[in-house]
C-alpha positions in Angstrom: 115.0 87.1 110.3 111.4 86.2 108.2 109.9 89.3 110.5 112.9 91.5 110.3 112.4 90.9 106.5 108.5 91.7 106.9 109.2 95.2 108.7 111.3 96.1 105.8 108.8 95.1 103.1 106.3 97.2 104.8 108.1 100.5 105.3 108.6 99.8 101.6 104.8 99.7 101.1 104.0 102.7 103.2 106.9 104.4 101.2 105.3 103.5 98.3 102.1 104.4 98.4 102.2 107.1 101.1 105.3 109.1 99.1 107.1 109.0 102.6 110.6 109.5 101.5 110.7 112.9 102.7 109.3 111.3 106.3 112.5 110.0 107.1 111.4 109.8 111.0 109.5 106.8 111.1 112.7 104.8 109.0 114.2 105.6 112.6 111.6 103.6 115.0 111.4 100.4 112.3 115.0 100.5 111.8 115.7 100.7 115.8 112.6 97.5 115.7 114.1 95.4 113.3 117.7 95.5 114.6 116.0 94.9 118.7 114.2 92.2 117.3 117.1 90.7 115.7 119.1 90.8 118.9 117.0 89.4 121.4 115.8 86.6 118.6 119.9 85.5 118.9 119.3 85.9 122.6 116.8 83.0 122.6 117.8 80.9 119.8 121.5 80.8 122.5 119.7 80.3 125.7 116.9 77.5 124.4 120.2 75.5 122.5 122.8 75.8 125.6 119.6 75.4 128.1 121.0 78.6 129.8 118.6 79.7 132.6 120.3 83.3 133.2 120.3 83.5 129.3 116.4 82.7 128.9 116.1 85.5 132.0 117.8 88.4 129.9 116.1 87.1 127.1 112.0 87.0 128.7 113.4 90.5 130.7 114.3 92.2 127.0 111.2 90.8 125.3 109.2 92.3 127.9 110.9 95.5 127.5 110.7 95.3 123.5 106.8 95.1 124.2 106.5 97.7 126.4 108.4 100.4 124.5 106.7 99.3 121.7 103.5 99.6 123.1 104.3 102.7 124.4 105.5 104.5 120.7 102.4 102.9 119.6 100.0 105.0 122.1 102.0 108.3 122.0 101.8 108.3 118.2 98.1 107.0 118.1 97.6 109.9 120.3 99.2 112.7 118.1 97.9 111.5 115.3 94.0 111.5 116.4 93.6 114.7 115.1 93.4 115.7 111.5 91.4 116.3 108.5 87.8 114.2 107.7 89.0 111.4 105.8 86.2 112.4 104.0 87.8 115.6 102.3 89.3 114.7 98.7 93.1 115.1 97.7 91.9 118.7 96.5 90.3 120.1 99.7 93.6 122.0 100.6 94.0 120.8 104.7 94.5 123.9 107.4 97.5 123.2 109.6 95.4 124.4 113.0 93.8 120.6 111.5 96.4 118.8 113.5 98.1 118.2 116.4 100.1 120.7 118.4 102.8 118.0 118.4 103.0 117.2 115.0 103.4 121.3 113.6 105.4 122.1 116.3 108.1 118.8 115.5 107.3 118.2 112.0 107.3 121.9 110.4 109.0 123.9 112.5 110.9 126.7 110.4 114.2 124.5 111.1 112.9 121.3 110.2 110.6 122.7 106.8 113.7 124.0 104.9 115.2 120.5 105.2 111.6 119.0 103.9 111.1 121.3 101.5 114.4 120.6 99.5 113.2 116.9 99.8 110.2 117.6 98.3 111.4 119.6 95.6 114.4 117.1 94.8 111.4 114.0 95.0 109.7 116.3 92.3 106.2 116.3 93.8 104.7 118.9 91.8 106.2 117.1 88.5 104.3 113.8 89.2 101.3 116.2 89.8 101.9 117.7 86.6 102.0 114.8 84.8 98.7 113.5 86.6 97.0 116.7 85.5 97.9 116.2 81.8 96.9 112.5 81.8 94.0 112.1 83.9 90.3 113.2 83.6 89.3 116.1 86.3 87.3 113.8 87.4 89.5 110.6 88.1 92.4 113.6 89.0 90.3 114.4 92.3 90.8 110.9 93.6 94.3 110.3 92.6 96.1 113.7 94.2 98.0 113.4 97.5 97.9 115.6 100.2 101.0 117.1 99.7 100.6 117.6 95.8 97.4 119.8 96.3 98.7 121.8 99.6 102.1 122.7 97.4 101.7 122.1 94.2 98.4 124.5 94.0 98.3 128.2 95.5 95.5 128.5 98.1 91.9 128.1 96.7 90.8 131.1 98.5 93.6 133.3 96.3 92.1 133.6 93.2 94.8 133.0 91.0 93.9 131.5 87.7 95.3 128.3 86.3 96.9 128.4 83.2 99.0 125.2 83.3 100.1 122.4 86.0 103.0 124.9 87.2 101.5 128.3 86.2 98.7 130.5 87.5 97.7 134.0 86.4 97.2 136.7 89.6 93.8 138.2 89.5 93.5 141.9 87.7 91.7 142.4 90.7 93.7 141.3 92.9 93.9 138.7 94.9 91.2 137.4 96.6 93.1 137.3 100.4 96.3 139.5 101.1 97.5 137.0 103.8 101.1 135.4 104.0 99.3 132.1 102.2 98.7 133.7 98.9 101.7 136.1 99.1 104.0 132.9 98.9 102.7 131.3 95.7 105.5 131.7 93.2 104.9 130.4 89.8 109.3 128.8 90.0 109.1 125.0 90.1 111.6 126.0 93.3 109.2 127.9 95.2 105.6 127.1 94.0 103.2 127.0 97.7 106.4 125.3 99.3 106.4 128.2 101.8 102.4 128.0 102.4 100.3 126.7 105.2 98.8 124.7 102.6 102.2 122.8 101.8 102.5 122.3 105.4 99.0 120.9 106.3 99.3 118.4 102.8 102.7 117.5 104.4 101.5 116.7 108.0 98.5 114.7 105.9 100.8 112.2 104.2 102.7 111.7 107.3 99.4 111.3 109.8 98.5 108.5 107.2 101.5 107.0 106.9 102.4 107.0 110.8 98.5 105.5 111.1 99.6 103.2 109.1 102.6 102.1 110.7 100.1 102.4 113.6 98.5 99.5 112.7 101.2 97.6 112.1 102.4 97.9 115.7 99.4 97.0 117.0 99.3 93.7 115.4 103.3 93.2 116.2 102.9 94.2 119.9 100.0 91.1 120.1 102.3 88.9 118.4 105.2 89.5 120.8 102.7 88.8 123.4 102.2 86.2 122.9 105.5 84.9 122.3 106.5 86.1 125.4 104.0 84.2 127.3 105.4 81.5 125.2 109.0 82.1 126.3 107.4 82.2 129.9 105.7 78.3 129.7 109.0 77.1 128.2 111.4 78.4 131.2 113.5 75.8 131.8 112.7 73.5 134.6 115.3 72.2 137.0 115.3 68.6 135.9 116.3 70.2 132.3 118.9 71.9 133.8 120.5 69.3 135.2 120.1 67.5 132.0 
């Protein structure tokens, strides 16, 4: 129960800082954890009290089947998440979505999928909070302090040419715009529509989920060694035959 407990407080932390509430895909793989956990942690608790030897079997077989899914989510998201953005580039460097993964535009913002994340973004009000940063913050301090997914949707395309008049507004060139591509067509000036429909949203998107599935990467790494080793455990206590009889 403590580490069912501990899973939960650390999706909270990821949610927290990583603004993953529109990422409700990785609630499903902790939630799908926790409850697994839970149920083989009853299975041992029943065989090592009734001394069961079939019981401590199922239990050792679905630990070592725990591990090896888990270890198994653990690579396949390790790998599809190896490709991004320099962690180097600041909140304001706008990502490109050829940045990531096949996998991840091609499951995470498909045209089905990104009308149901883009309402979540728009009902979290990720381009308020932005605002709010702008008005409060210094430029310089601002560059450190903007997510991902605040500069990709909440900013039209550097490469546009629009010019900023507030947090939500920006001015079309008299020139015209700098690039007469779909990117700089999309910006809208509606807090509904914003860059929501640009690359840019996208790319910020897949950047707060890369580091929030990293994150939960790292998690599962150190869980997978745990269960290790309580499963070599589990193996040293099988019950002998004298205990059996007993």
């Amino acid at each position: 129960m403590t580490i069912v407990v501990q899973i939960s407080k650390t999706w909270e932390i990821i949610t927290f800082y990583g603004n993953a509430n529109c990422a409700s895909f990785l609630q499903v793989p902790v939630f799908i954890l926790g409850v697994a956990l839970l149920v083989i942690s009853v299975l041992g608790l029943m065989a090592l009290f009734c001394r069961a030897s079939p019981l401590h079997r199922v239990y050792l077989w679905a630990m070592f089947l725990l591990v090896v899914v888990l270890l198994g989510f653990t690579i396949f998201s390790s790998l599809v998440t190896d490709k991004g953005p320099k962690e180097t580039d600041s909140g304001t460097d706008q990502s490109r979505l050829r940045d990531f993964s096949e996998w991840l535009q091609g499951h995470m913002v498909n045209e089905k999928k990104w009308v149901r994340i883009k309402k979540c973004l728009i009902k979290a009000r990720v381009c308020q909070e932005y605002a709010k940063k702008l008005s409060a913050l210094p430029p310089d301090v601002l560059l450190g302090m903007l997510l991902p997914v605040e500069s990709g949707c909440c900013m039209p395309p550097s490469n546009c040419g629009y010019k900023f008049k507030n947090a939500t507004f920006w001015d079309a060139p008299k020139s015209g715009l700098g690039s007469k591509g779909d990117r700089c067509l999309s910006w809208k000036n509606g807090h509904d529509t914003l860059c929501y429909d640009c690359g840019t949203c996208k790319a910020g998107y897949l950047h707060q989920v890369r580091n929030d599935w990293k994150a939960l990467n790292i998690f599962n790494t150190c869980f997978v060694i745990y269960l290790i080793l309580i499963l070599a455990f589990g193996f040293l206590c099988w019950p002998s035959d004298q205990s059996r009889r007993l």
